[in-house]
N, CA and C atoms as an extended XYZ file, in Angstrom:
507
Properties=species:S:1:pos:R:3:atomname:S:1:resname:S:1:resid:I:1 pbc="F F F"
N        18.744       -6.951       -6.276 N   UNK     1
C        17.562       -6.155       -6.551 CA  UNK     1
C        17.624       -4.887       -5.695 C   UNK     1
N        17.105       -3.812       -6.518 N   UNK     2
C        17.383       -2.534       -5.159 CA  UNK     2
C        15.961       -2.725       -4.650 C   UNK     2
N        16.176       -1.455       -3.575 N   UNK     3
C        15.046       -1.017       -2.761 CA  UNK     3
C        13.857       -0.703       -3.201 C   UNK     3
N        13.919        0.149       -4.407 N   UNK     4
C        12.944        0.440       -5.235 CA  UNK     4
C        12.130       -0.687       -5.607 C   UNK     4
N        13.022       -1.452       -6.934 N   UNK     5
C        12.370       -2.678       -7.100 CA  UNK     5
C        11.530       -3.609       -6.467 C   UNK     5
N        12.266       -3.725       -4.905 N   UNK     6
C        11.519       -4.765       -4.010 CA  UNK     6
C        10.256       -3.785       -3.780 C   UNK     6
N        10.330       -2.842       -3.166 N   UNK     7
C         8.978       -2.283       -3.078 CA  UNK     7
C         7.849       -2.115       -3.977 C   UNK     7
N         8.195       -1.490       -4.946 N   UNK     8
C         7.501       -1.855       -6.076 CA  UNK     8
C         6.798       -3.737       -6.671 C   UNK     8
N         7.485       -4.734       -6.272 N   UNK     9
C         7.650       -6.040       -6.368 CA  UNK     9
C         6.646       -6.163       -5.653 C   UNK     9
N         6.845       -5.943       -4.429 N   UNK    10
C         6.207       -6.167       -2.724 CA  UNK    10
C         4.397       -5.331       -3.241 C   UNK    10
N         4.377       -5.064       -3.745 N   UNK    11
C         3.106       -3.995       -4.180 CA  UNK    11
C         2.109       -5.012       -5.069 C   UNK    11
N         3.201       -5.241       -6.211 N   UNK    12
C         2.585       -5.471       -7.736 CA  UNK    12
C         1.909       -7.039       -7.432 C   UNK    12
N         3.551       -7.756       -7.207 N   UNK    13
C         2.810       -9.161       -7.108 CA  UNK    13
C         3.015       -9.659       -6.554 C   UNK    13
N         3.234       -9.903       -4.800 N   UNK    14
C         3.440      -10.453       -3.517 CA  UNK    14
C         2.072      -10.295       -3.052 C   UNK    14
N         1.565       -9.237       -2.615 N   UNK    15
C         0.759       -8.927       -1.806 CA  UNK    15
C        -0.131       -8.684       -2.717 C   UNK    15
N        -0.812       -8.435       -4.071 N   UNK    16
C        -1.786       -8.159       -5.045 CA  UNK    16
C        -2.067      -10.086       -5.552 C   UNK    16
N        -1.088      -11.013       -4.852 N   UNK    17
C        -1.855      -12.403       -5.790 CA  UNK    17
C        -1.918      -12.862       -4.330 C   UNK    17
N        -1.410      -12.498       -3.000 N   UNK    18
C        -1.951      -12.984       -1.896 CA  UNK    18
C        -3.616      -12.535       -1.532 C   UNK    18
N        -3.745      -11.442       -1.690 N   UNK    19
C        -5.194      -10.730       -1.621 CA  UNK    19
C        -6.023      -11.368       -2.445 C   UNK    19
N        -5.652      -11.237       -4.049 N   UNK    20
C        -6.520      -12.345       -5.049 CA  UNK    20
C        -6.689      -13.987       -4.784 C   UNK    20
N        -5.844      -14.513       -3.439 N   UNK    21
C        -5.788      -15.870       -2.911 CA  UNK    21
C        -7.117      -15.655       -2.003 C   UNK    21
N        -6.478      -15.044       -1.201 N   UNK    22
C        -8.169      -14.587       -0.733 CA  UNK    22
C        -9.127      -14.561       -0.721 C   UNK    22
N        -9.333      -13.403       -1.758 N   UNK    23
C       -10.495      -13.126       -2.277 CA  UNK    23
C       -11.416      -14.254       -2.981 C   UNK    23
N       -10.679      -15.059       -3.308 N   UNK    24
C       -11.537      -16.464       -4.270 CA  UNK    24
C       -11.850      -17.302       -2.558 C   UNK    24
N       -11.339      -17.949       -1.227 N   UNK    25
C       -12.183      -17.432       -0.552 CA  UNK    25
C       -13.928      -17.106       -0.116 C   UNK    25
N       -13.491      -16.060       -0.409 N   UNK    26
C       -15.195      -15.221       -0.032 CA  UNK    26
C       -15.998      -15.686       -1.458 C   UNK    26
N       -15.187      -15.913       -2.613 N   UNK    27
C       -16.153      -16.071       -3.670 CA  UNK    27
C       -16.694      -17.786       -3.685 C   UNK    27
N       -15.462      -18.379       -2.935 N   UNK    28
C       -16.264      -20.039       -2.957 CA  UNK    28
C       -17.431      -19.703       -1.748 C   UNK    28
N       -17.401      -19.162       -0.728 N   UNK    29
C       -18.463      -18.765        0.810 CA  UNK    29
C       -19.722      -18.244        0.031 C   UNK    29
N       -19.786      -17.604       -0.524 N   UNK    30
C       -20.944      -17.202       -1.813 CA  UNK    30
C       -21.390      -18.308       -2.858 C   UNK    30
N       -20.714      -19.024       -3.090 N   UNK    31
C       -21.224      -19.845       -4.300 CA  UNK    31
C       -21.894      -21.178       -2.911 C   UNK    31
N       -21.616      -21.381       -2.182 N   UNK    32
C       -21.721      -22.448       -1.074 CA  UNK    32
C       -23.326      -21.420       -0.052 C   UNK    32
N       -22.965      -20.411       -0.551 N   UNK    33
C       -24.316      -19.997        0.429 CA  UNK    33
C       -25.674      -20.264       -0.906 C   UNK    33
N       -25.014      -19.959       -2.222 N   UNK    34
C       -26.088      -19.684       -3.133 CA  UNK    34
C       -26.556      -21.439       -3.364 C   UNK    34
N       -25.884      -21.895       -3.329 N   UNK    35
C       -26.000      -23.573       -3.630 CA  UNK    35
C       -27.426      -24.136       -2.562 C   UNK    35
N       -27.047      -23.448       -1.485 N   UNK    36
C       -27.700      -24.052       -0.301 CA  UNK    36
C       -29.179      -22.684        0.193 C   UNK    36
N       -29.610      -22.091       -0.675 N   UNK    37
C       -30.280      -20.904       -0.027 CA  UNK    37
C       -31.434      -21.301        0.893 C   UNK    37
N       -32.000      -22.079        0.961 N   UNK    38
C       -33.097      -22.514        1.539 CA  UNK    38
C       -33.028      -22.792        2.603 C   UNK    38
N       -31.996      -22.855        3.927 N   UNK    39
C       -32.035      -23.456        4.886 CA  UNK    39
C       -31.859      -22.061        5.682 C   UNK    39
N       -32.063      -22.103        6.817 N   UNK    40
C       -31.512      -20.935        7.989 CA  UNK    40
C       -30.312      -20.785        8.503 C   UNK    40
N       -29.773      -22.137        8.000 N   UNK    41
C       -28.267      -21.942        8.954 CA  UNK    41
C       -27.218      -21.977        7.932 C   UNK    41
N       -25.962      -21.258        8.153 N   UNK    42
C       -24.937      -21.693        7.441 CA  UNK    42
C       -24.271      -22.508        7.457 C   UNK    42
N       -23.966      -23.214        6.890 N   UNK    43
C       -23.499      -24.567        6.467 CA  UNK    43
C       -21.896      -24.220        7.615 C   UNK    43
N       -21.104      -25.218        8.097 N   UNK    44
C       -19.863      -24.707        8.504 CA  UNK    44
C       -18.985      -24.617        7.498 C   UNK    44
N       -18.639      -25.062        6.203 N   UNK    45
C       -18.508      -24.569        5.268 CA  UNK    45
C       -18.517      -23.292        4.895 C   UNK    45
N       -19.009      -22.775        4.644 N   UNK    46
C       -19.394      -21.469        4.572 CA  UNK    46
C       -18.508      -20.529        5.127 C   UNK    46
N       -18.314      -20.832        7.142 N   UNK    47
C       -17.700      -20.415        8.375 CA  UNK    47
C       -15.926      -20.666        7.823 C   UNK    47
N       -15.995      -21.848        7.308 N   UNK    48
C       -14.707      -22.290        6.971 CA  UNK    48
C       -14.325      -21.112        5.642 C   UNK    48
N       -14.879      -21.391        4.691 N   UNK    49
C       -14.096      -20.261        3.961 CA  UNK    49
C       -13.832      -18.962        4.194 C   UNK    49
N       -14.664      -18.055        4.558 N   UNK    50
C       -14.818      -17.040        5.721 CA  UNK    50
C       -13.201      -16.830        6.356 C   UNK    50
N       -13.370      -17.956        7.586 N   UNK    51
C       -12.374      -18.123        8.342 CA  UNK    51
C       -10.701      -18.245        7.695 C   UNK    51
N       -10.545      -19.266        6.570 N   UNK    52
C        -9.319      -19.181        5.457 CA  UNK    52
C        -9.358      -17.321        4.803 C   UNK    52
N        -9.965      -17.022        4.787 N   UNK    53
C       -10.017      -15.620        3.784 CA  UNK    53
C        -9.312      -14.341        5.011 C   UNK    53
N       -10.060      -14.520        6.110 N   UNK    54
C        -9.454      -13.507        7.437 CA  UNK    54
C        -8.024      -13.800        7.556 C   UNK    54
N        -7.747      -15.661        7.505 N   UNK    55
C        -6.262      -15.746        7.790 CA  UNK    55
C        -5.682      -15.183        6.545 C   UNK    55
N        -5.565      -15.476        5.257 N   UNK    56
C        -4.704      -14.993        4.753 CA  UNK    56
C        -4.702      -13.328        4.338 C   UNK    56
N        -5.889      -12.934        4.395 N   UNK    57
C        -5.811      -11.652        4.215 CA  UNK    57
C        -4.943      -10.892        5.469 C   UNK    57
N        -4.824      -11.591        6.352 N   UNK    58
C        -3.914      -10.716        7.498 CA  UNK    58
C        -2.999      -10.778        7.092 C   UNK    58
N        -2.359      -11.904        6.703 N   UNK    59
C        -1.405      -12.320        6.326 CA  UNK    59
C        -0.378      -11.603        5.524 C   UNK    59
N        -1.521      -11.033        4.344 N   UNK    60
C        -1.391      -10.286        3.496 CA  UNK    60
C        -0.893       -8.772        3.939 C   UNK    60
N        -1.306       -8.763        5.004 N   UNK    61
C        -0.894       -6.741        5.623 CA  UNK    61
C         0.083       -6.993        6.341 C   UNK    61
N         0.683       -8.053        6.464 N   UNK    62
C         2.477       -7.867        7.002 CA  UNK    62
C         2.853       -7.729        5.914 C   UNK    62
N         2.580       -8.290        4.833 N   UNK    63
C         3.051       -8.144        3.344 CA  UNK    63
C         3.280       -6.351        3.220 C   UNK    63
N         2.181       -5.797        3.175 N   UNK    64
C         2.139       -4.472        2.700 CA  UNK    64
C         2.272       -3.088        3.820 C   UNK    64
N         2.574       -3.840        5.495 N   UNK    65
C         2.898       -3.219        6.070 CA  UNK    65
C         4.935       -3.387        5.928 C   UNK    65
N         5.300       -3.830        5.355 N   UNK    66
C         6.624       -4.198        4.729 CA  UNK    66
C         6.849       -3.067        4.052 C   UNK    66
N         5.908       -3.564        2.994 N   UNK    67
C         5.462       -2.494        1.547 CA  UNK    67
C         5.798       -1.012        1.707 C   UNK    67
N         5.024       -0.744        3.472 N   UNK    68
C         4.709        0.509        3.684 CA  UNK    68
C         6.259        1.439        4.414 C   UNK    68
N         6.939       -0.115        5.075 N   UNK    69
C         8.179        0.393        5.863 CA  UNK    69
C         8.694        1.048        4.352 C   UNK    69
N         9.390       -0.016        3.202 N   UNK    70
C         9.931        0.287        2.416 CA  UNK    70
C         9.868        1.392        1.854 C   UNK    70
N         9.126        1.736        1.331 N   UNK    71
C         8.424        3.085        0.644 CA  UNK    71
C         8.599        4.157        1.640 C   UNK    71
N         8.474        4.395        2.901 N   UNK    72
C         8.707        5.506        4.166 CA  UNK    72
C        10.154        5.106        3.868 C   UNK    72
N        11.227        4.434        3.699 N   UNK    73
C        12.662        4.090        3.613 CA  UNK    73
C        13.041        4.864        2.787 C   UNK    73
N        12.414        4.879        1.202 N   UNK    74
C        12.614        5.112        0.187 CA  UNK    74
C        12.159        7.143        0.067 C   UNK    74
N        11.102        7.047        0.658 N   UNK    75
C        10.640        8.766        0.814 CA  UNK    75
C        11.650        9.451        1.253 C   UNK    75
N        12.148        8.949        2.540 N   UNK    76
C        13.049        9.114        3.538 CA  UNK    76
C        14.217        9.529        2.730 C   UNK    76
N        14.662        8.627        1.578 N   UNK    77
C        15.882        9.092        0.912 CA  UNK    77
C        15.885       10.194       -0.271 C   UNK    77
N        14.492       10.163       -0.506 N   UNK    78
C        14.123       11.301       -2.080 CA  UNK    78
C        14.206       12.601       -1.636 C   UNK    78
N        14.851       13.595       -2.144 N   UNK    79
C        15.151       14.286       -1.956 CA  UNK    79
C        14.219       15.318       -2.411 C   UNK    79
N        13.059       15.375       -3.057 N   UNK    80
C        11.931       15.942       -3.142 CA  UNK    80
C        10.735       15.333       -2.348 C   UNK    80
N        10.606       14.412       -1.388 N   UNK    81
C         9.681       13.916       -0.314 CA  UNK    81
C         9.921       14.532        1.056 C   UNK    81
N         8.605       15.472        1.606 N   UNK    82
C         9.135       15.809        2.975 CA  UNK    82
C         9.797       14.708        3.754 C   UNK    82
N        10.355       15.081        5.011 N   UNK    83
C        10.763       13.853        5.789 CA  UNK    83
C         9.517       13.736        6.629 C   UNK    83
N         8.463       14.642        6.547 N   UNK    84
C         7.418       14.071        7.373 CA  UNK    84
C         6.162       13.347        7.026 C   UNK    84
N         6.208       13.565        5.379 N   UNK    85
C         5.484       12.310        4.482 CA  UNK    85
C         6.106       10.900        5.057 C   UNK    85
N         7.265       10.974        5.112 N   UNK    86
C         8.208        9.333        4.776 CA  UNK    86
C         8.418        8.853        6.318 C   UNK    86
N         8.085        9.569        7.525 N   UNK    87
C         7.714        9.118        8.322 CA  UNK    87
C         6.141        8.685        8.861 C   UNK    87
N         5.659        9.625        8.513 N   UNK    88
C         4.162        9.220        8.299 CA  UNK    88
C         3.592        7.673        8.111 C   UNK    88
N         4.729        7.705        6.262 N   UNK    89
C         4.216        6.284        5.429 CA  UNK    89
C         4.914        5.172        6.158 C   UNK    89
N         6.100        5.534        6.973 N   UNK    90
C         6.885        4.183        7.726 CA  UNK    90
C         6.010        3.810        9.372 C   UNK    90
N         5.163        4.921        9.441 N   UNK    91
C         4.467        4.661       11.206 CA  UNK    91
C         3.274        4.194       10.367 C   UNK    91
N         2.721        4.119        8.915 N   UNK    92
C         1.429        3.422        8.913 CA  UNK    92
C         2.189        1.803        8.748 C   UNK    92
N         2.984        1.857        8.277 N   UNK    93
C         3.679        0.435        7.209 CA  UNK    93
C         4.132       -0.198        8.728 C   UNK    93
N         4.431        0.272       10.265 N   UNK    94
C         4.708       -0.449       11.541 CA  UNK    94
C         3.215       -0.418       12.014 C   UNK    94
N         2.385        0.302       11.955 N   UNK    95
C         1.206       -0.058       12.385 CA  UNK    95
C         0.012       -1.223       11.867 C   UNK    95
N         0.527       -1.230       10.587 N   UNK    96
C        -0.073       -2.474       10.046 CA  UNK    96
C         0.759       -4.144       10.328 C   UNK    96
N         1.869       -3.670       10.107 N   UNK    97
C         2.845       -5.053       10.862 CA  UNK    97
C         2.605       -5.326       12.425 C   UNK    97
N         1.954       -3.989       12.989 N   UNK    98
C         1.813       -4.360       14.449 CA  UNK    98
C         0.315       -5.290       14.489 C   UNK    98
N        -0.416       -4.696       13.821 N   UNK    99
C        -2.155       -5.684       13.716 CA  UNK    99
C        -2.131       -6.629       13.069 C   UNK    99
N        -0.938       -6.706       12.600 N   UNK   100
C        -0.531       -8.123       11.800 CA  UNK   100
C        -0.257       -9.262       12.692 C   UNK   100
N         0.876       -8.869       13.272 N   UNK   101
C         2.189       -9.796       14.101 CA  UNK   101
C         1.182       -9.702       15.574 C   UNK   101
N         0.531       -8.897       16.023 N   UNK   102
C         0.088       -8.994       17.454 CA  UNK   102
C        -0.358      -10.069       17.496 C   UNK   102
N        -1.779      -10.651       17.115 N   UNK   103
C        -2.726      -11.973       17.295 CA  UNK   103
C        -1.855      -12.705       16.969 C   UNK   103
N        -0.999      -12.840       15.785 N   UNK   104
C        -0.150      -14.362       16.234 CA  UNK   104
C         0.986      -14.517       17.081 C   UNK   104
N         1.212      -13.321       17.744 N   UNK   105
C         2.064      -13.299       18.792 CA  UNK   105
C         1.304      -13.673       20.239 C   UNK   105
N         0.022      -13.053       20.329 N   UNK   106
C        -0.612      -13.522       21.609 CA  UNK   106
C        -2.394      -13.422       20.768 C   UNK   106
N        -2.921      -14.394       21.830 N   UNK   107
C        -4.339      -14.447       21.124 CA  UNK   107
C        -5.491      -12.989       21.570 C   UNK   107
N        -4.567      -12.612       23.257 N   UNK   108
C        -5.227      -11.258       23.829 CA  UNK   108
C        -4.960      -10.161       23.119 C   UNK   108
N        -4.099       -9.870       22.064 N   UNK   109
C        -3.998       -9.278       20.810 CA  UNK   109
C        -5.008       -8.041       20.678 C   UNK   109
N        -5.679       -7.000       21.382 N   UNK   110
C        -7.066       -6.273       20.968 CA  UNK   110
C        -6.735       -5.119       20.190 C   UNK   110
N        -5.328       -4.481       20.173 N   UNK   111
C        -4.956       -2.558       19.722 CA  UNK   111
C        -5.275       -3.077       18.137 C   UNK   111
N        -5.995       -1.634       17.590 N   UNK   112
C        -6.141       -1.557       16.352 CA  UNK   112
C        -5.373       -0.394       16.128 C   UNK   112
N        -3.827       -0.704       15.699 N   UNK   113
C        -3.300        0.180       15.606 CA  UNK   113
C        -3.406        1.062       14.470 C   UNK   113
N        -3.678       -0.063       13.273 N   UNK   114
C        -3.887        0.578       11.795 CA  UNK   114
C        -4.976        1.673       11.723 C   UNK   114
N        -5.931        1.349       12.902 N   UNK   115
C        -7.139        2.230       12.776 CA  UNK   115
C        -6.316        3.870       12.883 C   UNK   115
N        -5.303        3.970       13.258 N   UNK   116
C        -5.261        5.631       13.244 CA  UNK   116
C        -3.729        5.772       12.732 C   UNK   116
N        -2.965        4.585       12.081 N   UNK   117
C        -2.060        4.956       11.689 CA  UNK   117
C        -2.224        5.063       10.067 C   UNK   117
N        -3.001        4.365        9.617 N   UNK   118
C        -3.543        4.137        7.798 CA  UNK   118
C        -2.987        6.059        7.697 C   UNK   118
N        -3.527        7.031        8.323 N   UNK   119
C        -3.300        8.438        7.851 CA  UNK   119
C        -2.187        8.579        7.213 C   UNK   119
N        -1.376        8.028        7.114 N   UNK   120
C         0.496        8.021        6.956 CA  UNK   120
C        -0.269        7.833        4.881 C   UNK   120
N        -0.758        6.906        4.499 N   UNK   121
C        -1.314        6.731        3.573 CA  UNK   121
C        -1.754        7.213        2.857 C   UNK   121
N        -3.456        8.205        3.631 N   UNK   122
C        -3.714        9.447        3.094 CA  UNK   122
C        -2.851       10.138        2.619 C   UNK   122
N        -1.406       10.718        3.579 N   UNK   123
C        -1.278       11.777        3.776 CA  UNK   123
C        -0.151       11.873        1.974 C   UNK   123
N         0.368       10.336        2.049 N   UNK   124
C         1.078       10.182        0.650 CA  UNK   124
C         0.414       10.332       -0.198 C   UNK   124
N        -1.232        9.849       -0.254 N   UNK   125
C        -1.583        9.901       -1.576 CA  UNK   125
C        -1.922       11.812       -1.952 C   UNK   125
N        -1.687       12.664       -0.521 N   UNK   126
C        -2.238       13.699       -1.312 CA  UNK   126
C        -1.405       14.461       -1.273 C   UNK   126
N         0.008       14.207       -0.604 N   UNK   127
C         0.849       14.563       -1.622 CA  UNK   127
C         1.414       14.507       -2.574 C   UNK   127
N         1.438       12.988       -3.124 N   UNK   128
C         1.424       12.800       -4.581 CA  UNK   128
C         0.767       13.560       -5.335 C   UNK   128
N        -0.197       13.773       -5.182 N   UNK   129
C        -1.431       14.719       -5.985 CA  UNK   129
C        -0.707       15.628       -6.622 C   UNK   129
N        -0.696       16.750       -5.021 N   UNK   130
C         0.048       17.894       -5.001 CA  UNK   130
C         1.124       17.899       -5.161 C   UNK   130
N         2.130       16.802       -5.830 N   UNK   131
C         3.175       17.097       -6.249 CA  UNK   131
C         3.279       17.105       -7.886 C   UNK   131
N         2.672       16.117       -8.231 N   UNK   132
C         2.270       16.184       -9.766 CA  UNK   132
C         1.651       17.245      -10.093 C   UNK   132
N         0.328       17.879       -9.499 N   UNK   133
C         0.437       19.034       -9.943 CA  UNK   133
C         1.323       20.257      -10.028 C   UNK   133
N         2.169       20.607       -9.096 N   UNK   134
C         2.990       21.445       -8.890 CA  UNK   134
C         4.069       20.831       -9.885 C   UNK   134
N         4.792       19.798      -10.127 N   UNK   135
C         5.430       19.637      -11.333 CA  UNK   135
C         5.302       19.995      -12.258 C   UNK   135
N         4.102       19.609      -12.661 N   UNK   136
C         3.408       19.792      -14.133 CA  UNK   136
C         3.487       21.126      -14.390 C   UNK   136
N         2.968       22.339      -13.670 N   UNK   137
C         2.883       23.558      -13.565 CA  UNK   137
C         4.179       24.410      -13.538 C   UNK   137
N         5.225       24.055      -12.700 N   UNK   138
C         6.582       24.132      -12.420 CA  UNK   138
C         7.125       23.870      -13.906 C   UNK   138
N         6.733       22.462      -14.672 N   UNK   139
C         7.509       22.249      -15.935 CA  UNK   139
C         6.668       23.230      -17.182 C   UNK   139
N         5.630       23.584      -17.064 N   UNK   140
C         4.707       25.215      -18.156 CA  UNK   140
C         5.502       25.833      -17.597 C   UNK   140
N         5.894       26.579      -16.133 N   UNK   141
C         6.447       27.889      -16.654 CA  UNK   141
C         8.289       27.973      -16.338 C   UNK   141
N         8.525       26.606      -16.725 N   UNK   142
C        10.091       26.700      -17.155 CA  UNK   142
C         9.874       27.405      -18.631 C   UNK   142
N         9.080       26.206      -19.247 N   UNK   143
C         8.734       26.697      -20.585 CA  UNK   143
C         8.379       27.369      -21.296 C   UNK   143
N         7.475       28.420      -20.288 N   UNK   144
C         7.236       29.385      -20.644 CA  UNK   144
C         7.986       31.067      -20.274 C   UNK   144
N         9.191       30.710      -19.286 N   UNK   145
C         9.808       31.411      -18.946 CA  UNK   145
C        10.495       32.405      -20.129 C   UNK   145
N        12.047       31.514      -20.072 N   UNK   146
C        12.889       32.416      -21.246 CA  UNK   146
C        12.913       30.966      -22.340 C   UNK   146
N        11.731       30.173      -22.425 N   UNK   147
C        11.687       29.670      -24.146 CA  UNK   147
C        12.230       28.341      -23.966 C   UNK   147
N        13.568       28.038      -22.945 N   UNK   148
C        14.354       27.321      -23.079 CA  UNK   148
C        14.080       25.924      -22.240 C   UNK   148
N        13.682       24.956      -22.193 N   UNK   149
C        13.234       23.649      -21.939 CA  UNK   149
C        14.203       23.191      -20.782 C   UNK   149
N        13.753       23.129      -19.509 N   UNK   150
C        14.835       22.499      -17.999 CA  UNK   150
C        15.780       21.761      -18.696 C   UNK   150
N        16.756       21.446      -17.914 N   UNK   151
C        17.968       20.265      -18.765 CA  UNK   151
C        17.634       19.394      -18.539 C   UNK   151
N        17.971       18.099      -19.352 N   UNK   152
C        17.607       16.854      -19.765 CA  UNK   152
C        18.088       15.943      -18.414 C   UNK   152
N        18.995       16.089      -17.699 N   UNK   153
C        19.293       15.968      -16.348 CA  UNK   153
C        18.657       16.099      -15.218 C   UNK   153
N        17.776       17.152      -15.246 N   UNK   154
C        17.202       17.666      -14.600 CA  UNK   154
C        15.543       16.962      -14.318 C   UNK   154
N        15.217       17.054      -15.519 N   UNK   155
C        13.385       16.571      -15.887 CA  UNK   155
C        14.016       14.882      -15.962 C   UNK   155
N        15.136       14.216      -15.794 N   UNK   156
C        14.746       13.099      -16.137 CA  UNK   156
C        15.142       12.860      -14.474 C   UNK   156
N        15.911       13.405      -13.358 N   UNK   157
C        16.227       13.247      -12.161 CA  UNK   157
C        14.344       13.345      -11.926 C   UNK   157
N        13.887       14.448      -11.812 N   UNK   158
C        12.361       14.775      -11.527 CA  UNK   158
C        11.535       13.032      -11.593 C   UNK   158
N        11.262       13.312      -13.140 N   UNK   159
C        10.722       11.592      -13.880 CA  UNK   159
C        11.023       10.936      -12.852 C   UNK   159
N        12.052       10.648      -12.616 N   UNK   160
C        12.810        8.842      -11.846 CA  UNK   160
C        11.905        8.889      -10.512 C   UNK   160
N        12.045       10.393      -10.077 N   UNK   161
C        11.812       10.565       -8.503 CA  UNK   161
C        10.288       10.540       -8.346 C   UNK   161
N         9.692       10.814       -9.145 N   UNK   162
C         8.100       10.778       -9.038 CA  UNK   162
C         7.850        8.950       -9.953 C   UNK   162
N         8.614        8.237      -10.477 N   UNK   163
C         8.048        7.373      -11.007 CA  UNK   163
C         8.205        6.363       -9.560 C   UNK   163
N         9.292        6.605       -9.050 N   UNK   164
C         9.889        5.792       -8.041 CA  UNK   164
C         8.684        5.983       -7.172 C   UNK   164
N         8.132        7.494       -6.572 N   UNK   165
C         6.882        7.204       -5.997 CA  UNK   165
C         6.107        6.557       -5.940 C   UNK   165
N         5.577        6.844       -6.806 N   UNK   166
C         4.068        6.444       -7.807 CA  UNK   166
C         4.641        4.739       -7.615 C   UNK   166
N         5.227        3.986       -8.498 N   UNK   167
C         5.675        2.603       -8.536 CA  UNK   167
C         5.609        2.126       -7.078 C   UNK   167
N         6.431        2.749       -5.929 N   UNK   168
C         6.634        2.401       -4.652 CA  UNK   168
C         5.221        2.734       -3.711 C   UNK   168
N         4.376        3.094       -4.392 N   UNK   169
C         3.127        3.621       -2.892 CA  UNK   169
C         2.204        4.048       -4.254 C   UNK   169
């Protein structure tokens, strides 16, 4: 499998049916609070699903701090991605593996590293933006230049490199 693939993989359905593991979770902690509304206290039940939903959802951001190395790997090699996007996206994708791996490495565990590395994230999604637009615009005035349509080599190298994005982050 290449690099691409796994990242893309690592996105779609690793870490998107670990989160949906989860998430059902918080939806049994809700059906267990609604069952029981009348009392003041929460049932430990309740505490318990709660508590299963925090573990695996962490769980889940080594998953996509993986996600995030890969994709900064993959920027890193595209030859239309700054190199300072693809470092960006590889210091958020170690900062989430670090708030991941810390607490089960030690329980004194406190740095929130993700809190100021997630920017790596931002900073992809708005250059994606701004790169699709500037494509799009770039591919009107090929076309509108001297008539004649970029080479088929060319717009399909482009395609791969922005699908590979988009798919990977």
């Amino acid at each position: 499998m290449t690099l691409p693939c796994t990242a893309s993989a690592s996105r779609i359905t690793v870490y998107a049916v670990v989160f949906a593991v989860a998430i059902t979770h918080l939806i049994a902690a809700a059906g267990l609070l609604r069952d029981d509304p009348a009392t003041d206290r929460i049932s430990p039940s309740v505490y318990a699903q709660i508590t299963e939903f925090e573990e695996i959802w962490s769980r889940g951001l080594i998953l996509f701090g993986v996600h995030l190395l890969l994709l900064g790997w993959l920027a890193w090699r595209s030859p239309s991605a700054p190199t300072w996007v693809a470092v960006l996206v590889a210091i958020a994708g170690a900062g989430y593996l670090a708030d991941s791996i810390g607490p089960l490495i030690s329980s004194a565990y406190m740095i929130e590293v993700a809190a100021v590395t997630f920017g790596g994230e931002i900073i992809l999604m708005g250059w994606l933006l701004v790169f699709a637009v500037r494509s799009r615009s770039h591919r009107r005035s090929n076309m509108a230049g001297d008539g004649s349509p970029p080479s088929r080599t060319a717009a399909m190298r482009e395609r791969r490199t922005s699908l590979v994005l988009w798919w990977g982050g």
